[in-house]
C-alpha positions as CSV (number, residue, x, y, z in Angstrom):
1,X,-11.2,20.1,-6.0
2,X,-9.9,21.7,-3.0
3,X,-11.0,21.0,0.5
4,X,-10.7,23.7,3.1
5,X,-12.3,22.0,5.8
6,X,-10.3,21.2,8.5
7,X,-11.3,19.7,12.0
8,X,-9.5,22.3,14.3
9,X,-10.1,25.9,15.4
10,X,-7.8,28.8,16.0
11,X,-9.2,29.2,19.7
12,X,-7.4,25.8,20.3
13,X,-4.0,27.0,19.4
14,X,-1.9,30.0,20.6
15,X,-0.8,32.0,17.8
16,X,2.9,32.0,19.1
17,X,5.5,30.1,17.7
18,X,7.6,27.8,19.8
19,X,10.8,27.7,18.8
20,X,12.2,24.3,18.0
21,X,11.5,20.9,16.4
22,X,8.1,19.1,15.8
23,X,7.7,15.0,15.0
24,X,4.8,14.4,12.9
25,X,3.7,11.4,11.7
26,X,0.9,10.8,9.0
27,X,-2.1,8.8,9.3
28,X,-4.6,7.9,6.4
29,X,-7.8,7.4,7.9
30,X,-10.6,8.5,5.5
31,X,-12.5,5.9,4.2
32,X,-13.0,5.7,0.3
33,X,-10.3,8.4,-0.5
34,X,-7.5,7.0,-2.5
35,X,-3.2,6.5,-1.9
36,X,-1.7,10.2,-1.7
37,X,1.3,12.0,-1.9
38,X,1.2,14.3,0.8
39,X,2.8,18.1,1.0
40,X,4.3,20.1,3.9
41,X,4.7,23.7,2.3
42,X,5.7,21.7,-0.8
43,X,7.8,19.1,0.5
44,X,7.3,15.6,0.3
45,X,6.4,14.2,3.8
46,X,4.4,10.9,2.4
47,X,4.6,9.3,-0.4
48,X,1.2,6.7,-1.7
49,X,-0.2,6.6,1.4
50,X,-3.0,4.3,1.5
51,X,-5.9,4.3,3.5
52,X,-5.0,2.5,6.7
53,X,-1.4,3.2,6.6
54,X,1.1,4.9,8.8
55,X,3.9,7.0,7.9
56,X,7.0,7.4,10.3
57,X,7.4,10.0,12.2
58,X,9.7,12.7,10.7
59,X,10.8,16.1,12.1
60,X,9.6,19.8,11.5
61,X,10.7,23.1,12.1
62,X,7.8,25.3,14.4
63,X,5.7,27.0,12.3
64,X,2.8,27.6,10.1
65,X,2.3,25.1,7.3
66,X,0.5,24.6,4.3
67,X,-1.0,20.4,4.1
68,X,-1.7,19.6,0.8
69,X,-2.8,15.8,-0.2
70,X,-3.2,14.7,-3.8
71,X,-4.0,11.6,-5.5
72,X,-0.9,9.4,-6.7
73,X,0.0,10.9,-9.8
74,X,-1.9,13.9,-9.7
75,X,-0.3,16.9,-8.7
76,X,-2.6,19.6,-10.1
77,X,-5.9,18.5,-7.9
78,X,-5.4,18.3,-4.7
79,X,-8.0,16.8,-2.2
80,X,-7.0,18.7,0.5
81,X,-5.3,22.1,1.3
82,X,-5.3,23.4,4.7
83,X,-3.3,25.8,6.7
84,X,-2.1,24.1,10.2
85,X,-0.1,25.4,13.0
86,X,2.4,23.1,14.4
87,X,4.2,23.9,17.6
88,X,6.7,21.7,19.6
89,X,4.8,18.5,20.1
90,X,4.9,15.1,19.0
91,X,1.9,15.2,16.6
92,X,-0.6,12.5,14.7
93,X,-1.6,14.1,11.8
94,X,-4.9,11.9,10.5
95,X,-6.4,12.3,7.4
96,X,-10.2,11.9,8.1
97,X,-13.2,12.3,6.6
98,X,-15.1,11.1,3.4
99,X,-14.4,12.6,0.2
100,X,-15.2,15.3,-1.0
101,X,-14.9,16.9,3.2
102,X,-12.0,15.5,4.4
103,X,-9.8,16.9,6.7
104,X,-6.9,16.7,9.3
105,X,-6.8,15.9,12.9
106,X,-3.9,16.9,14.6
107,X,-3.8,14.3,17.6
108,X,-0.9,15.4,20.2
109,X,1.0,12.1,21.2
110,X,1.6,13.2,24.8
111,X,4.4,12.1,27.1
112,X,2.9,10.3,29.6
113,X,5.0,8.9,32.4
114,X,3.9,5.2,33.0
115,X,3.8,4.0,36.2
116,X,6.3,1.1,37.4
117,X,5.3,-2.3,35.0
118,X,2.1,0.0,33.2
119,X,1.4,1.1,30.1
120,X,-0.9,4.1,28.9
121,X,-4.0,3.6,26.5
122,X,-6.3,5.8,25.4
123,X,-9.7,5.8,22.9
124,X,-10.1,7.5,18.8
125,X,-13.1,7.6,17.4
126,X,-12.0,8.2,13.8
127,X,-15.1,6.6,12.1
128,X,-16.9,9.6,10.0
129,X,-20.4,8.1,10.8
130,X,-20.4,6.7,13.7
131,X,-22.4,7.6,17.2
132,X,-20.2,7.5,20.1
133,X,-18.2,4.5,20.5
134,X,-17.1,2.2,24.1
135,X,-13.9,0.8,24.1
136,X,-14.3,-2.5,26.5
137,X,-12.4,-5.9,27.3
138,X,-14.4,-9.3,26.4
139,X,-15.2,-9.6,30.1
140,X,-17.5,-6.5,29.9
141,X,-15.3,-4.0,31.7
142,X,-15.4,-0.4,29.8
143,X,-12.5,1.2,29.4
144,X,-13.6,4.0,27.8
145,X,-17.3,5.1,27.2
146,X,-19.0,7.6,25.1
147,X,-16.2,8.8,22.9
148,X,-17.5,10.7,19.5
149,X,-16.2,11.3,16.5
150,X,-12.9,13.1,16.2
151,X,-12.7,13.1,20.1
152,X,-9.7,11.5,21.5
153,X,-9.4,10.2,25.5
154,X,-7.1,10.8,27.7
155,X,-4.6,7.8,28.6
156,X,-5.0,5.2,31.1
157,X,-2.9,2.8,32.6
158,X,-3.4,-0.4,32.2
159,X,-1.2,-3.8,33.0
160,X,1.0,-5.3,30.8
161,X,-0.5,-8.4,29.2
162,X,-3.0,-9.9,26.5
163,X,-6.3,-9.0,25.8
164,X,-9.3,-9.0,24.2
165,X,-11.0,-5.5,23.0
166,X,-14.2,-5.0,21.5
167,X,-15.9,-1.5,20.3
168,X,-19.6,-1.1,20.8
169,X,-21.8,1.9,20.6
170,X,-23.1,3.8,23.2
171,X,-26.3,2.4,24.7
172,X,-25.9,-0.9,22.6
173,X,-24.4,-4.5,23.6
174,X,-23.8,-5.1,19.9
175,X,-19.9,-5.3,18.5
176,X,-19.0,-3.2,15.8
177,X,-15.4,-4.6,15.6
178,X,-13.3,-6.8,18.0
179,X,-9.6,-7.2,18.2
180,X,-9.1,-10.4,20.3
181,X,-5.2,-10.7,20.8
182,X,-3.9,-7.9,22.0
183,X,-0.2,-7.6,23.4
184,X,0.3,-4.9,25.8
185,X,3.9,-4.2,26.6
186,X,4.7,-2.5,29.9
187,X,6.4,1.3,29.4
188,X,4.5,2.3,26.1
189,X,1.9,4.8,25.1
190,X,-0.8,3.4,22.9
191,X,-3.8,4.4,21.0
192,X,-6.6,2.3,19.6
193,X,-8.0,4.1,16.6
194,X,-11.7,3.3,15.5
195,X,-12.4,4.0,11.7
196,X,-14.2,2.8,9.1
197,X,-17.5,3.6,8.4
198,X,-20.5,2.1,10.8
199,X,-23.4,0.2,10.0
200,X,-22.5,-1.7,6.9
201,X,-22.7,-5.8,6.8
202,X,-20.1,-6.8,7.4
203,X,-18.9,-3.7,9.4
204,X,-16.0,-2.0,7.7
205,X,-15.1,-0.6,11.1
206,X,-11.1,-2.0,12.0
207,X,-8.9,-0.9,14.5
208,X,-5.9,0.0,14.6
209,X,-3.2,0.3,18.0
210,X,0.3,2.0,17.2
211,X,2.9,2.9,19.7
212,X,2.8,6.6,19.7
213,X,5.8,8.3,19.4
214,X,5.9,10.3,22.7
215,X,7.0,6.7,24.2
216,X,10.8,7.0,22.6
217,X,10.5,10.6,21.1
218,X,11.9,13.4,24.3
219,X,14.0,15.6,22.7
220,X,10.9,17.9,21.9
């Protein structure tokens, strides 16, 4: 079956073409859909990628491309075609969703310049049925509040050092999920992704905090 449902609009991108190079990196985050091979106007940019999983980032040529995913194996079916602009960015490209509408979220991975001994975080709520999510520390502080499904935050800088995070919903003291030793390095760019799908017992809801490539990736 093919899936044209995508999670973008063409009023959020400019149809000019940058020239240049893109880095995209691939992220399977759609519960229940199996390991694919994933295609970039028919090349191969990830091979079995499991749910969960990162690819590395590779580079791209500006330009108008056609996503397709398939199951391992089977090439003739694929679970998800879309057409996607990419311009001269350092991209996520996450594969969200539950079968059979599952789509792609182009997340930007922007440069942010850390201040002296910070790091940048910021908040995904990937989680397909999910309200909106907090992001908090054990002690109670929120560092992000009322984040919805496919909406990204914008960084914020926090100090180096270890923590504990936990994920609640909006107008609720209960914990979905809880990561409770978590390294922050100074100079990065991080971002926690929530997905999973809510309300089952035990929660399926993990996260998931990656160094984003706009931390070592300029040359864009």
């Amino acid at each position: 079956m093919i899936n044209n449902n995508f999670f973008y609009t063409d009023e959020m991108y400019s149809p000019r073409q940058i020239p240049g190079m893109a880095y995209i990196r691939l992220f399977h985050a759609a519960p229940g859909a199996p390991e694919v091979d994933i295609y970039a106007n028919g090349r191969q940019v990830a091979k079995r990628l499991a749910y969960g999983q990162f690819t590395d980032y590779i580079s791209l040529a500006t330009g108008t491309y056609t996503i397709e995913a398939f199951p391992v194996g089977l090439k003739d079916n694929p679970v998800l075609r879309i057409t996607l602009p990419i311009e001269s960015k350092v991209y996520t490209l996450a594969l969200i969703g539950i079968l059979p509408r599952i789509g792609v979220l182009p997340i930007v991975d922007e440069f942010v310049p850390s201040s002296p001994g910070r790091a940048n975080i910021r908040f995904a709520n990937l989680s397909p049925n999910a309200p909106s999510l907090n992001l908090a520390l054990s002690t109670g502080l929120n560092l992000f509040t009322d984040v919805s499904y496919t909406e990204v935050s914008d960084y914020t800088p926090i100090r180096p050092g270890n923590y504990h995070l936990i994920v609640t919903p909006v107008r609720s003291n209960t914990i979905v999920t809880d990561v409770p030793r978590v390294r922050i390095l100074p100079n990065r760019n991080l971002t926690v992704y929530v997905l999973g799908l809510y309300g089952q017992q035990p929660s399926s809801l993990e996260v998931y905090i990656p160094m984003d490539g706009s931390s070592y990736l300029r040359d864009y």
